[in-house]
LUMLUMLO-199666 format. One line per 10 residues: their letters; for each residue x, y, z of C-alpha. Coordinates in nm, 2 decimals, padded with zeros to 4 digits. Layout:
A	X Y Z  ...
END
This chain:
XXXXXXXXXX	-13.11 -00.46 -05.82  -13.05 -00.82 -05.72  -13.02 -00.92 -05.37  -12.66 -00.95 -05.34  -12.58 -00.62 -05.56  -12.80 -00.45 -05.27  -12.57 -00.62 -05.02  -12.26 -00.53 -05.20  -12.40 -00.15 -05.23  -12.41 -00.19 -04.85
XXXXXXXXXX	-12.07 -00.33 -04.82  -11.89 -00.02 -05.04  -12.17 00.26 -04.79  -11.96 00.12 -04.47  -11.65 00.06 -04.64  -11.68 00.45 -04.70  -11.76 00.56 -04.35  -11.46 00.35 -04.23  -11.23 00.48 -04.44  -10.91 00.61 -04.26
XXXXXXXXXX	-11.01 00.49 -03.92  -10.80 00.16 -03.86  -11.08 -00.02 -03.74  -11.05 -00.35 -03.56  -11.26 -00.68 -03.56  -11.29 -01.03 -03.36  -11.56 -01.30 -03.45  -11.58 -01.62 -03.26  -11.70 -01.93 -03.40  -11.89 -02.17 -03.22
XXXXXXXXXX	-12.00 -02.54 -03.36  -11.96 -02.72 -03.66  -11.82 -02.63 -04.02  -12.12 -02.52 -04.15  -12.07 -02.22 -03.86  -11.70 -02.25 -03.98  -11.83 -02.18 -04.35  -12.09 -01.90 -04.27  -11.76 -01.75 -04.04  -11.54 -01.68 -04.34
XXXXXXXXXX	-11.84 -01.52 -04.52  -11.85 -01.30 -04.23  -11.50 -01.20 -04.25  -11.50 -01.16 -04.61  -11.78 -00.91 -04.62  -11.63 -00.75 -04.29  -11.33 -00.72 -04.44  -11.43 -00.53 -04.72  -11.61 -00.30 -04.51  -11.22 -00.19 -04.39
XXXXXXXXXX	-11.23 -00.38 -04.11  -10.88 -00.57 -04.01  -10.94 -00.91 -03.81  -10.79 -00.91 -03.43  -10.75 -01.12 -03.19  -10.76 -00.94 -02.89  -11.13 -00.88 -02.80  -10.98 -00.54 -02.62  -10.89 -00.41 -02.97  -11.19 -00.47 -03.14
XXXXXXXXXX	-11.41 -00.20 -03.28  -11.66 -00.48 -03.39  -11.69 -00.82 -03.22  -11.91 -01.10 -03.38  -12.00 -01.41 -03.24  -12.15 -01.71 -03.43  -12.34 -01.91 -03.25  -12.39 -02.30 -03.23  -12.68 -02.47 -03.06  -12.64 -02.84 -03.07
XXXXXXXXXX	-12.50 -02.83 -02.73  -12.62 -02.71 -02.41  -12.26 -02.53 -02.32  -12.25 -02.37 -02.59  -12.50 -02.14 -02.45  -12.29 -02.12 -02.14  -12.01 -02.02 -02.34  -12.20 -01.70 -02.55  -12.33 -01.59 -02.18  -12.00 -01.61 -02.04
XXXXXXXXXX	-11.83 -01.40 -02.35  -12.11 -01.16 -02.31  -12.00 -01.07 -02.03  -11.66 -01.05 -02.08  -11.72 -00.80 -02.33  -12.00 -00.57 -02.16  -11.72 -00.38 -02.04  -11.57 -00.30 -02.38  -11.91 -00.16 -02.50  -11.91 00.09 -02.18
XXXXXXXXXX	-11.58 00.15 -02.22  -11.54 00.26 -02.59  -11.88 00.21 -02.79  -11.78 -00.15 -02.92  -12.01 -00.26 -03.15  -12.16 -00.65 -03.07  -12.35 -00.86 -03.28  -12.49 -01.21 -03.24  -12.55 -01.49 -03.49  -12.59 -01.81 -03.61
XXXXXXXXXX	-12.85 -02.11 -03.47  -12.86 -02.02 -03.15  -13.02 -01.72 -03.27  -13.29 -01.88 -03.48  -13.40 -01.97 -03.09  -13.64 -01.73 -02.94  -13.63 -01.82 -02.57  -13.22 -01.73 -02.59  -13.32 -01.45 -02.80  -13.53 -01.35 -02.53
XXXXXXXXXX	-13.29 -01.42 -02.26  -13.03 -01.22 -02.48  -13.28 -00.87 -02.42  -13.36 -00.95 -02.09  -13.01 -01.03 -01.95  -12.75 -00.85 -02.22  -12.95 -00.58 -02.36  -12.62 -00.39 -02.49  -12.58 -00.58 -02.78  -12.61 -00.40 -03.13
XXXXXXXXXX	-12.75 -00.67 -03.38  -12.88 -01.06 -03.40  -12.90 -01.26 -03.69  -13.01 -01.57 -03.78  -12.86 -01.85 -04.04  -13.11 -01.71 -04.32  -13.00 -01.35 -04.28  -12.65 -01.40 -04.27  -12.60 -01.17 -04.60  -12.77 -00.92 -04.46
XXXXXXXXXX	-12.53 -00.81 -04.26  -12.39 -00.50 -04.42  -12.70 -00.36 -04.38  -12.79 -00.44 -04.02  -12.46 -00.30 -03.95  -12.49 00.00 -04.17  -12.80 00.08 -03.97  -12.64 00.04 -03.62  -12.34 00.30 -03.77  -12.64 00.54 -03.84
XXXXXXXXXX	-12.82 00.49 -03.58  -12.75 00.32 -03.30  -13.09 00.15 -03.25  -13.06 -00.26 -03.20  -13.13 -00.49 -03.49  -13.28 -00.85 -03.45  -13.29 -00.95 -03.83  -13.40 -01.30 -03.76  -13.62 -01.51 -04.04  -13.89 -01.81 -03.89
XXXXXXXXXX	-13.90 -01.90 -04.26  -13.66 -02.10 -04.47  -13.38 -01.89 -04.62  -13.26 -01.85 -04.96  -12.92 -01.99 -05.10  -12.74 -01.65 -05.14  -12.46 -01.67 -05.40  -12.14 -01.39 -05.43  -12.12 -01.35 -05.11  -11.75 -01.23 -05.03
XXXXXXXXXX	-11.50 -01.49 -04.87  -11.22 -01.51 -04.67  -11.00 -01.81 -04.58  -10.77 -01.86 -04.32  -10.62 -02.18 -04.46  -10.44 -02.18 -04.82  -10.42 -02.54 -04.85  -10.81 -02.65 -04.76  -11.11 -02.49 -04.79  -11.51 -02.63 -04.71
XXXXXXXXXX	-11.77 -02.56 -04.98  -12.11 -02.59 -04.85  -12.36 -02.76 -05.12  -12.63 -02.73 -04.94  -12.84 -02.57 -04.66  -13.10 -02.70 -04.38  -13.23 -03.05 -04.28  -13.56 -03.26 -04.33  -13.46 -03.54 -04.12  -13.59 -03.42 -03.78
XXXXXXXXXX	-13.40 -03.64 -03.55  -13.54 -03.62 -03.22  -13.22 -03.53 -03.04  -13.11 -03.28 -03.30  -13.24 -02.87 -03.35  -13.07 -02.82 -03.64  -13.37 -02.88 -03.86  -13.54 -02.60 -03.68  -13.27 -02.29 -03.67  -13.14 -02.38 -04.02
XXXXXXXXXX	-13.42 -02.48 -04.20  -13.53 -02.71 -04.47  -13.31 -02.91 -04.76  -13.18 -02.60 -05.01  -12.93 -02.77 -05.26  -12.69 -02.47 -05.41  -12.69 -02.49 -05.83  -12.38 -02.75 -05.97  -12.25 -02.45 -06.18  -12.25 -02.23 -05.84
XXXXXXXXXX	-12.04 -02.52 -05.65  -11.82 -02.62 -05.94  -11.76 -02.22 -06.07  -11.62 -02.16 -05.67  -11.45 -02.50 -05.66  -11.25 -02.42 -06.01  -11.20 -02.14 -05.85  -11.00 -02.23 -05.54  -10.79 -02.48 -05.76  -10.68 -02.17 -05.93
XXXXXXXXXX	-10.57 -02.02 -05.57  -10.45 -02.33 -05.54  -10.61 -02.49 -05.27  -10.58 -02.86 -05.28  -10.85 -03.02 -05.05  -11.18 -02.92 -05.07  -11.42 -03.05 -04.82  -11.82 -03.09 -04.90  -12.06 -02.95 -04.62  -12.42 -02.99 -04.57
XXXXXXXXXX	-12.61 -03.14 -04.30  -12.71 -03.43 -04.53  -12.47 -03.43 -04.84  -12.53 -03.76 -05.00  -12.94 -03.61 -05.00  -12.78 -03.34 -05.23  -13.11 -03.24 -05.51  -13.32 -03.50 -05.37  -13.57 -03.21 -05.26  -13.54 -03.07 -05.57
XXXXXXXXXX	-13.63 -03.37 -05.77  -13.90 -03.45 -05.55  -14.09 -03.15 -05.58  -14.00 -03.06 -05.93  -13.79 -02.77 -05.82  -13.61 -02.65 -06.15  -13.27 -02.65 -06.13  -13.01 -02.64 -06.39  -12.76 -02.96 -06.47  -12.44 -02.86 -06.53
XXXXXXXXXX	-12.15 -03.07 -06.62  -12.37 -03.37 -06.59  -12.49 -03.29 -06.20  -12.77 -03.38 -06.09  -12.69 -03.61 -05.81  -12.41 -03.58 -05.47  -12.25 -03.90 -05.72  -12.25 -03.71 -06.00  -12.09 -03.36 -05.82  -11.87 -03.58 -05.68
XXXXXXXXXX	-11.75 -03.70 -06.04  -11.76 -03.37 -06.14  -11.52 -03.20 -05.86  -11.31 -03.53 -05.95  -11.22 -03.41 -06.30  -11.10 -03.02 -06.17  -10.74 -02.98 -06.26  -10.55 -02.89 -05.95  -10.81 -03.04 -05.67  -10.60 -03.33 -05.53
XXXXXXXXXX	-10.87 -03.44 -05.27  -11.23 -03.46 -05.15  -11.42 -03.52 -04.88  -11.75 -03.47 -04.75  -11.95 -03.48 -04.41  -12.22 -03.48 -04.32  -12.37 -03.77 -04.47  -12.64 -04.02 -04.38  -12.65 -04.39 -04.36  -13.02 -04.45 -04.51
XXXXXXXXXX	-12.91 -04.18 -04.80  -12.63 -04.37 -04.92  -12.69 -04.50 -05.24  -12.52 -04.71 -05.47  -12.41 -04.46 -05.73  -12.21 -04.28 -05.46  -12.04 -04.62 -05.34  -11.94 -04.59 -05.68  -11.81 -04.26 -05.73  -11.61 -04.29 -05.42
XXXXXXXXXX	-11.47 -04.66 -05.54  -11.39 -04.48 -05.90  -11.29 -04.13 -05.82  -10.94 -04.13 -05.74  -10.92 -03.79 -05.59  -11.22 -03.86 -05.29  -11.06 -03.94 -04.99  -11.16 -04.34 -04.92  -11.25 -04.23 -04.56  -11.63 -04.22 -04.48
XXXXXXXXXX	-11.79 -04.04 -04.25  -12.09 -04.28 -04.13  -12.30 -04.13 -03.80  -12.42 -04.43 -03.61  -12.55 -04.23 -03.33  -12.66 -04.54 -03.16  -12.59 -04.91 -03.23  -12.93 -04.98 -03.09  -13.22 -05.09 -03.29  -13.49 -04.97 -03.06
XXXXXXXXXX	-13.29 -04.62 -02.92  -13.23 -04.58 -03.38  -13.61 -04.56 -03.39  -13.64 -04.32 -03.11  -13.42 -04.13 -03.26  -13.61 -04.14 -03.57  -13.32 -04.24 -03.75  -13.47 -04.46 -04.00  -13.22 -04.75 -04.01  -13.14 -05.06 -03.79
XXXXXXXXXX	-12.83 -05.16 -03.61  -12.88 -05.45 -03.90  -12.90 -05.24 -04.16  -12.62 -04.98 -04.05  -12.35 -05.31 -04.04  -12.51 -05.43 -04.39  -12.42 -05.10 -04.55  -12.03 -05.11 -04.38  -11.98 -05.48 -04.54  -12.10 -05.38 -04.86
XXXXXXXXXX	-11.89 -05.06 -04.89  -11.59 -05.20 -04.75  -11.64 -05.51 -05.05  -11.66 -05.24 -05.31  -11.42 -04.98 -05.19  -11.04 -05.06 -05.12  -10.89 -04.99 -04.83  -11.21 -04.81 -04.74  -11.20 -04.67 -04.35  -11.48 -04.51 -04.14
XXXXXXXXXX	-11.54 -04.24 -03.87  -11.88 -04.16 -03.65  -12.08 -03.96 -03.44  -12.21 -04.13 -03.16  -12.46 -04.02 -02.86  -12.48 -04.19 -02.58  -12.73 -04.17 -02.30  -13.04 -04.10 -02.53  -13.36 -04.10 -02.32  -13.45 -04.50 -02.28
XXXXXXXXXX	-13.09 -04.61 -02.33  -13.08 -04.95 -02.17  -12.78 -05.11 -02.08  -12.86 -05.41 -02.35  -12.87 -05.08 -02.59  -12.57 -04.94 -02.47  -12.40 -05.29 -02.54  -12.55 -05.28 -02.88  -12.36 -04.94 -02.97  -12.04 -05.11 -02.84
XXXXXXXXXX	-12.08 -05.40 -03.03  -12.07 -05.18 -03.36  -11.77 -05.03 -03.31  -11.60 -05.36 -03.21  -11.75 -05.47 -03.59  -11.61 -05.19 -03.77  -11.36 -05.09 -03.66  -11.39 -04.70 -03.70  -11.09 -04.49 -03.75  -11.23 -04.18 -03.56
XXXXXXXXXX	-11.53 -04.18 -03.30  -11.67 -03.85 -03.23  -11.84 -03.91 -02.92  -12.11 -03.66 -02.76  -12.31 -03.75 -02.43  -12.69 -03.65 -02.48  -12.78 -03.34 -02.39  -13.13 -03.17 -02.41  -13.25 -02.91 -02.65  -13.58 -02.69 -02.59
XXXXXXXXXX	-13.77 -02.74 -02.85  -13.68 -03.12 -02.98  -13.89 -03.45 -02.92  -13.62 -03.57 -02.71  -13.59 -03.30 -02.47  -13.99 -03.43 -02.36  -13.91 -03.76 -02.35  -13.95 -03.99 -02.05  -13.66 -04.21 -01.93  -13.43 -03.93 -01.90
XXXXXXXXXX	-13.07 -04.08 -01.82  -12.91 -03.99 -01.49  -12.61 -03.80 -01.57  -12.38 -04.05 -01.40  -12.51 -04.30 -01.56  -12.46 -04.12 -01.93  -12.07 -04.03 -01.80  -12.01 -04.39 -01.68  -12.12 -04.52 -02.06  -11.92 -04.22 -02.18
XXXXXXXXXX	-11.60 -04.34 -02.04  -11.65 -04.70 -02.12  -11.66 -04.63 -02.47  -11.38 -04.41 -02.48  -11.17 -04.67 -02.37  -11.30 -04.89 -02.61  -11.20 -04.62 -02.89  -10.88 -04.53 -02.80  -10.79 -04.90 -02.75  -10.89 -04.92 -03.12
XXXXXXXXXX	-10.71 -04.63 -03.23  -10.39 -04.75 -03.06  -10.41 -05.07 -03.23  -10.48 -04.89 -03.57  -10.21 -04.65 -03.53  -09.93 -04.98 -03.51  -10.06 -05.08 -03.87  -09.95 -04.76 -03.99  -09.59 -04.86 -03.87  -09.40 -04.88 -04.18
XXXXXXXXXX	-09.59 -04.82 -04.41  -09.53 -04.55 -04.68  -09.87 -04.27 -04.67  -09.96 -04.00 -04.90  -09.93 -03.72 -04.72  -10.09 -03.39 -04.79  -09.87 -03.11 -04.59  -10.12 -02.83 -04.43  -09.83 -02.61 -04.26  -09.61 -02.57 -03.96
XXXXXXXXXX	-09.71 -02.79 -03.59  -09.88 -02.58 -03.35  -09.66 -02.74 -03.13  -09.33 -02.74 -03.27  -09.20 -02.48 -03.50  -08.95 -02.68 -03.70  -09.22 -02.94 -03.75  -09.47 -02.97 -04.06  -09.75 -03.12 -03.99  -10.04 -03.28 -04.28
XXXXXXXXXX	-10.29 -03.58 -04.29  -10.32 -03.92 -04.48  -10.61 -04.01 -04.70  -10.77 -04.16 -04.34  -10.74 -03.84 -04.23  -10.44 -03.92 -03.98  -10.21 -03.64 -03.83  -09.91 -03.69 -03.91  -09.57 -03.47 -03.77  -09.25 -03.46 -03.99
XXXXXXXXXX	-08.95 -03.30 -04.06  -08.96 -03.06 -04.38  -08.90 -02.75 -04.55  -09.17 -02.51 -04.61  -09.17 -02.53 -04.96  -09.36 -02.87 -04.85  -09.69 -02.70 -04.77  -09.95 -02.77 -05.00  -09.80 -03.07 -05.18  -09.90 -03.43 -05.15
XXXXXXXXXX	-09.53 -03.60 -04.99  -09.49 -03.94 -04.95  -09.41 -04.03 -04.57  -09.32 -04.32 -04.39  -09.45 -04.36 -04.09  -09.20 -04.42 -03.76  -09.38 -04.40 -03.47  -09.75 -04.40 -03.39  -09.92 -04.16 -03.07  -10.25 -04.17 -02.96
XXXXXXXXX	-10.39 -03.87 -03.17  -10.10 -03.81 -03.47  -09.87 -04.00 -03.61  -09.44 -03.91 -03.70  -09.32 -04.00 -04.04  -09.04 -03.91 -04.24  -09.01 -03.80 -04.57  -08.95 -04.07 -04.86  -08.69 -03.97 -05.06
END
C-alpha cells in the first residue's frame, strides 16, 4: 500500500465514525499562499471525513489552525486564539489541532505543552497528509499527537482538495528553500528545494481548466529555481511535455485549453534567467506582471542578507526585462530596518523604487526570528527608527501608486471578473493583467470571463471601470 492509499484508508475509517453526526469544522489560515495551499488540502481531506466547514468557532466539532512563522505576531495571534477556544474544549470536547511552520519550531512547540496543554494534535509542513491518521488516533484515543518531522518531507501527490474560489486556484510546484536568507525561517520549518513531477502539475492544472478555473497561480518559495536541485544532484525525474525547466512549465501551462492566465510568486532575482524572460515575453496567457523581491536597495544590507545580488545588479535585471517584455510591470517585497541599516542604505532602497517604478510594494518592517542569523546580529534597529523608515516609504509608494492609477484613466483593460465586491453587492469586482482591482457594474453571468473595461476613475487601492460594449 502506497502512502497516500494508507492516507485515503484513514480518510474512509473517520469518514465511517462520523457518519450521521452533523459534525462541524473551522481552520484558520495564517501566512502566505503556500499556507493558503496546504489549507485547502486540509479541507479537502476534512471534508471527506464528513466534516462541514463553519465559521463560527462556537460550532465547531474540530478546529484547525495553520500556522505561519515569518512574523513575530503571528505567534501572538495563535496564543491569543488559543485562548479563545480553551473554553470550547471544556465545554464540549472540541477537538484542536495545530500546524504548519510555526510548528516545525520547537521552542513554540514547547511553549504550546507548557502553556496550552489541551490541544489534541501538532503537525508540521512535512506531515501535513498525515492527518487522517493523527486524527483517527485522537477519535480512538484521546492521547495528544505531535507528528512533527526535523527531516525534509516528501512531495505527497492525491491528496484531496477543496477550493473556495471557482475562478482562481494556486498550484504549488514546489516545496522548501536553499537560499537561507538571514532574516527569513522558512528554510528551516519547510525544508529543502523539492520540485513536484511536470506530469503531477500539468495532470492537476488540466484538470482545473476542466472545472473551469481560469487563473492559475504558481507557488513555491523560489519558482523560477523550479528542478534546479534536481539537475544538480542527478535526481531522476521524468520530462513530460518537454518540462524540464520553470520556462519550460511555464510554456507548457501556456498551451492548456481553457487556462486564460498565469502567474507565479515567489520568484528570485539572481534565479532569473533568460529563457524565462522569454517565456513570459512569448507566452501570451502569463500575466506580464513580475513579482521581483528587492528586500533592500542596499548593496551592503543585500549581502547581509545573503541575498546574492547588488542593488546594481537588481536595476540591470529590471532594464533588461522591461527591453524584452512589453508593457512589463513589477511588484516587491521589501524589509526595512534590517540589522546595520544605515540611513545612506535606507536611501538606497528608496532610490530603487523611484527607478522602477513598482506597481505594488509589499512592505514588512524587520522583525526577529529565533533561530535565523539575523536575529544574532549586532546593530539591531531601534523600533522607532524602523517605523519612521516605514512610513517614509509608504508615502513614497502610495505617491507612486496614485500617479499609476491616473495612467489607467481611459484606457480600455482586460479584465478578468472574480465575483461580487465585498463591499457592495450590486458590484463585480476582477483584476487587470497588472493585477489591479477593478469595481464595475455587471451581471453575474460575468464571473469567470475575461471583460473588457474602461477604466473611469482611479482610488488608491482599486480602480471603477465600465464595461466596453
Amino acid at each position: 500500500m502506497t502512502k497516500i492509499e494508507a492516507k485515503l484508508e484513514d480518510i474512509e475509517k473517520v469518514a465511517k465514525i462520523n457518519i450521521g453526526k452533523n459534525l462541524k469544522y473551522y481552520i484558520l489560515t495564517m501566512g502566505c499562499q503556500l499556507n493558503e495551499n496546504d489549507s485547502e488540502k486540509l479541507c479537502g481531506m476534512i471534508e471527506k471525513m464528513n466534516y462541514t466547514k463553519t465559521e463560527n468557532l462556537n460550532d465547531a466539532d474540530l478546529i484547525v489552525f495553520n500556522t505561519c512563522c515569518v512574523r513575530e505576531n503571528a505567534e501572538d495571534r495563535l496564543f491569543g486564539k488559543l485562548g479563545e477556544v480553551k473554553k470550547y474544549k471544556e465545554e464540549k470536547g472540541t477537538i484542536i489541532a495545530i500546524g504548519g511552520c510555526m510548528m516545525q519550531e520547537k521552542h513554540i512547540v514547547e511553549k504550546l505543552k507548557e502553556s496550552y496543554p489541551f490541544f489534541d494534535i501538532v503537525f508540521g509542513t512535512h506531515t501535513l497528509h498525515k492527518f487522517p491518521t493523527d486524527l483517527y488516533k485522537i477519535i480512538n484515543n484521546r492521547k495528544r499527537i505531535e507528528d512533527i518531522l526535523d527531516i525534509d518531507g516528501e512531495v505527497i501527490e492525491g491528496l484531496p482538495i477543496s477550493r473556495e474560489d471557482n475562478v482562481k486556484a494556486s498550484v504549488t510546484i514546489m516545496n522548501g528553500c536553499n537560499n537561507f536568507c538571514s532574516y527569513c525561517i522558512v528554510p528551516y520549518v519547510r525544508g529543502r528545494e523539492r520540485s513536484r513531477m511536470p506530469k503531477d502539475i500539468l495532470t492537476e492544472i488540466k484538470n482545473l481548466a476542466k472545472m473551469g478555473y481560469k487563473e492559475i497561480t504558481l507557488l513555491g518559495q523560489n519558482v523560477n529555481s523550479y528542478l534546479r536541485v534536481e539537475k544538480e544532484k542527478n535526481i531522476e525525474f521524468e520530462e513530460y511535455e518537454g518540462v524540464n525547466s520553470f520556462a519550460t512549465l511555464l510554456q507548457a501551462i501556456n498551451k492548456i485549453d481553457g487556462i486564460e492566465r498565469i502567474r507565479f510568486i515567489s520568484p528570485h532575482p539572481k534565479d532569473f534567467t533568460d529563457d524565462v524572460i522569454e517565456a513570459i515575453c512569448n507566452c501570451q496567457k502569463v500575466c506580464k506582471l513580475v513579482h521581483l523581491p528587492l528586500q533592500s536597495g542596499s548593496t551592503n544590507v543585500l549581502k547581509q542578507m545573503n541575498r546574492k545580488y547588488t542593488k546594481e545588479q537588481y536595476l540591470s535585471l529590471v532594464k533588461k526585462m522591461k527591453a524584452k517584455i512589453p508593457n512589463v510591470t513589477f511588484s516587491t517585497d521589501i524589509i526595512v530596518g534590517f540589522p546595520g541599516e544605515t540611513e545612506e542604505d535606507f536611501e538606497d532602497t528608496l532610490d530603487v523604487v523611484r527607478k522602477v517604478g513598482f506597481e505594488q510594494v509589499y512592505m514588512f518592517i524587520y522583525s526577529r526570528r529565533v533561530g535565523t542569523p539575523g536575529d544574532k546580529m549586532e546593530n539591531q534597529i531601534p523600533e522607532e527608527i524602523k517605523h519612521e523608515r516605514f512610513d517614509r516609504l509608504k508615502q513614497l509608494v502610495e505617491s507612486q501608486i496614485e500617479a499609476r492609477n491616473k495612467e489607467y484613466l481611459g484606457t480600455i483593460q482586460k479584465v478578468l471578473i472574480e465575483g461580487k465586491s465585498k463591499n457592495n453587492d450590486n458590484m463585480l469586482t476582477g483584476r487587470t493583467d497588472s493585477n489591479k482591482v477593478v469595481v464595475l457594474e455587471g451581471t453575474e453571468s460575468l464571473i469567470g470571463k475575461i471583460v473588457l473595461v474602461k477604466i473611469t476613475s482611479e482610488h488608491m487601492w482599486y480602480l471603477k471601470g465600465k464595461e466596453e460594449s
